[in-house]
C-alpha positions in Angstrom: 22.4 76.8 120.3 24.5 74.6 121.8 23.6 72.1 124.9 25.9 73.5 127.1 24.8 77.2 126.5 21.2 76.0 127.4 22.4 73.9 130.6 24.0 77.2 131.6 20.9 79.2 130.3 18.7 77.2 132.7 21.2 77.7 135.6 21.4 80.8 135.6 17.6 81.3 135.4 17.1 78.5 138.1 19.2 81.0 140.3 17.0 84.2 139.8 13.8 82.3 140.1 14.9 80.9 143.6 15.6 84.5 143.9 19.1 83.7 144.7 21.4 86.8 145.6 22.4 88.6 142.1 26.6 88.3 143.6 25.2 84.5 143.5 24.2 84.3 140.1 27.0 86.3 138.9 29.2 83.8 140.7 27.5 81.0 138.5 27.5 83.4 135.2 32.1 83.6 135.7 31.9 79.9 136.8 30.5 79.3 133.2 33.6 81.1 131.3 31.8 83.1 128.9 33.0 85.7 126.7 31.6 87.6 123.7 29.4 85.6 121.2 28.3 82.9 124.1 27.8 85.7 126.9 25.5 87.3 124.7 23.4 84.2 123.8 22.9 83.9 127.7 22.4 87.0 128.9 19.3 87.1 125.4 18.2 83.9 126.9 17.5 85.3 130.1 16.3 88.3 129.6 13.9 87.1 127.0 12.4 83.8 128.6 13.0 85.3 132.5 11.2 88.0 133.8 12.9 88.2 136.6 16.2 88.4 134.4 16.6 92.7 134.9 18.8 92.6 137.4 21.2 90.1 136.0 20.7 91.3 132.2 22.0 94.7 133.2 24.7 93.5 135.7 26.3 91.5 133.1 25.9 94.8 130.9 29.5 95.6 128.9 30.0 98.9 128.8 27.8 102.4 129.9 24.1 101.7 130.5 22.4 104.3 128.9 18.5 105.4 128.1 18.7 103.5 125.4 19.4 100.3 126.2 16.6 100.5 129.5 14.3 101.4 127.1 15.0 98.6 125.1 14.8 96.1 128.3 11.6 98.0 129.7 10.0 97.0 126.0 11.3 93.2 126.3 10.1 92.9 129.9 6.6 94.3 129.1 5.8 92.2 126.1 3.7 89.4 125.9 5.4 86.2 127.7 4.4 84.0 124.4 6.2 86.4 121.9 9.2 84.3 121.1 10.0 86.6 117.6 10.5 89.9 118.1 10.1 91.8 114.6 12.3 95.0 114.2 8.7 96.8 113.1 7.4 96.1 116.4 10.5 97.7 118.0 9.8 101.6 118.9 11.8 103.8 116.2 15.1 104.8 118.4 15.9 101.5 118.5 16.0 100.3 114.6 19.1 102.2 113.1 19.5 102.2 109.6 23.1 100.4 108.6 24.3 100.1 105.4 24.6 95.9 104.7 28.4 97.4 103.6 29.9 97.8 106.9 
């Protein structure tokens, strides 16, 4: 990962952690001009290394927000702090999909 995608990483997490208001952060987040493949590396980043990275992980959400994807966050938020892998056998069932490598 690029410098500038941690600088902004760390910018955006200095915000929640002041508990800065989320319109604040989001402010910051469309500042930073990212789209796709970098707007996903930063909204990982946060929720993974910031606890306190909910509000903005699902704010920044593309699309419907369904059971799914909470459970998903709810399993992220709750594991262990020093867990930096996350192995897709650790992962509860409904969220490893079988894909053909073909697609």
């Amino acid at each position: 990962m690029g410098g500038k995608l941690i600088d902004d990483t760390l910018d955006i997490m200095e915000a929640i952690e002041e508990n800065k208001p989320l319109e604040q952060i989001l402010e910051i987040f469309k500042k930073q001009e990212h789209s796709g493949y970098s707007k996903s590396l930063i909204r990982s980043n946060v929720i993974m290394f910031s606890k306190k990275g909910y509000n903005f992980f699902k704010a920044t959400h593309d699309g419907k927000w369904t059971k799914e994807n909470e459970e998903f966050i709810q399993y992220v938020i709750n594991r262990e702090q020093s867990t930096i892998t996350l192995p897709f056998d650790a992962l509860p069932k409904s969220f490893v999909k079988q894909k053909s490598l073909k697609q």
